[in-house]
C-alpha positions, -999 to +999 in steps of 0.1 A: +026-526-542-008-537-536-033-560-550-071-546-555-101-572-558-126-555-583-162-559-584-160-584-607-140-604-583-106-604-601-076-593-578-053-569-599-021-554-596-035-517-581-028-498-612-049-519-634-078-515-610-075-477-614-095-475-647-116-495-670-093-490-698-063-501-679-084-534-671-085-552-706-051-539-707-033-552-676-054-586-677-045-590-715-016-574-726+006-561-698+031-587-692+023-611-715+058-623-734+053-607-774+081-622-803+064-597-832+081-574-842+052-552-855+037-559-818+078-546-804+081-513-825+049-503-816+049-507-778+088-489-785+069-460-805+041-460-778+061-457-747+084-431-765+053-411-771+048-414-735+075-398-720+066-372-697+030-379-699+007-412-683+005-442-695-037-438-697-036-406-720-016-430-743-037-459-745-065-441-751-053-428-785-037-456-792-062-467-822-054-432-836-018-438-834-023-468-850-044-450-877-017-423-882+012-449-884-004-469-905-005-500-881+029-497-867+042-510-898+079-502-892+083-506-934+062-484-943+068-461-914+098-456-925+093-441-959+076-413-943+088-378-943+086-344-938+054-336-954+040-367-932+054-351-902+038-320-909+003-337-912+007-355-878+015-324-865-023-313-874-041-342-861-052-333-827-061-372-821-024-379-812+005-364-794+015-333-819+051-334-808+076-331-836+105-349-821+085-379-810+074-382-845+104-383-862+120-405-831+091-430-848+101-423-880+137-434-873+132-457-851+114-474-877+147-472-899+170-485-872+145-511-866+147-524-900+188-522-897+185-542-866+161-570-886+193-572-916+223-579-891+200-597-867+166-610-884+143-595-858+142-566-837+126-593-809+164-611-812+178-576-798+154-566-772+146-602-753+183-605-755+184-580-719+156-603-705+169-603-669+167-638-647+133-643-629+126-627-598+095-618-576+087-580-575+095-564-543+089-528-553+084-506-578+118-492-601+123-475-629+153-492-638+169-516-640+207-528-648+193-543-679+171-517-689+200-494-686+219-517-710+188-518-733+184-478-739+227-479-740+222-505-771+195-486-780+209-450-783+246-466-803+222-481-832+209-448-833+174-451-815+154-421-803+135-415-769+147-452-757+157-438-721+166-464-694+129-456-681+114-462-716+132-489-719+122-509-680+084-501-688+090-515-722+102-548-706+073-550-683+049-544-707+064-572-738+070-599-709+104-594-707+099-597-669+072-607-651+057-574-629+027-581-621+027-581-579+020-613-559-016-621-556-023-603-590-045-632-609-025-621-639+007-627-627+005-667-629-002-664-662+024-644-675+047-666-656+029-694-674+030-675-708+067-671-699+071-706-696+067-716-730+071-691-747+098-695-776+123-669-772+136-652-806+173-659-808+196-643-838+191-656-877 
């Protein structure tokens, strides 16, 4: 894993040096700890629509998907049915694939199961957050991402593979990715270090 200086001087893990609009994202976002659960079931939906494709493609129609899922709220998401399937299968600004669609739809069902026994979706998923360590090359999986998608798929959760589920981590903070040397790293770590963990109601 490598570290590239940009011309603006900022040394970056090397995928977030590969495009401008992985930039903004990997110095802002990636890796940064996130509690919301508006901010959890759309990165959940996101990487879901993701699978099998890159990351970029995704990010760029993110503001459509955010359009079409009307913000990524998870109550209002899901109320939506078939006939709102069928107009999301029309709109070439996002992924027209039928089963990722309704995975979002039901998702956004389990997800408001998971808030009733639980209180947040965030109490679930930062509840596989694995013990520090320093990166030392790039996986997939992980143990706990494995028991992630496992908890996942039994409360009925759509496209929430073990690989969905590690790039899921990486991305909400739930571990800390960003390579040695990476400007951002030191302050997710510092994020991390403060940042209030959402337990059980």
């Amino acid at each position: 894993m490598e570290v590239v200086v940009g011309e603006d001087g900022v040394a970056r893990c090397w995928w977030g040096a590969s495009a401008q609009d992985y930039q903004a994202y990997h110095d802002a976002e990636w890796g940064m700890p996130v509690a919301d659960d508006f901010a959890l079931f759309e990165k959940l939906s996101l990487e879901g629509f993701q699978s099998g494709l890159s990351w970029l493609t995704i990010l760029r129609k993110r503001e459509d998907f955010r359009r079409v899922f009307h913000g990524f709220d998870y109550t209002v998401v899901a109320k939506m049915g078939e006939l709102d399937v069928k107009s999301l299968l029309d709109d070439a600004s996002i992924i027209r694939h039928r089963g990722k669609i309704e995975a979002t739809i039901n998702n956004a069902q389990k997800t408001l199961e998971v808030r009733a026994e639980l209180g947040s979706l965030g109490a679930l998923m930062w509840s596989f957050e694995p013990a520090d360590r320093v990166p030392a090359e790039l996986v997939a999986t992980t143990d706990e991402s494995k028991a992630m998608a496992k908890e996942l798929k039994r409360r009925g959760f759509k496209f929430v593979g073990p690989t969905t589920a590690y790039a899921f981590m990486q991305a909400m903070g739930l571990v800390n990715d960003h390579v040695a040397g990476c400007e951002a790293r030191d302050r997710a770590a510092a994020a991390r270090a403060c940042f209030a963990r959402p337990g059980v109601a």
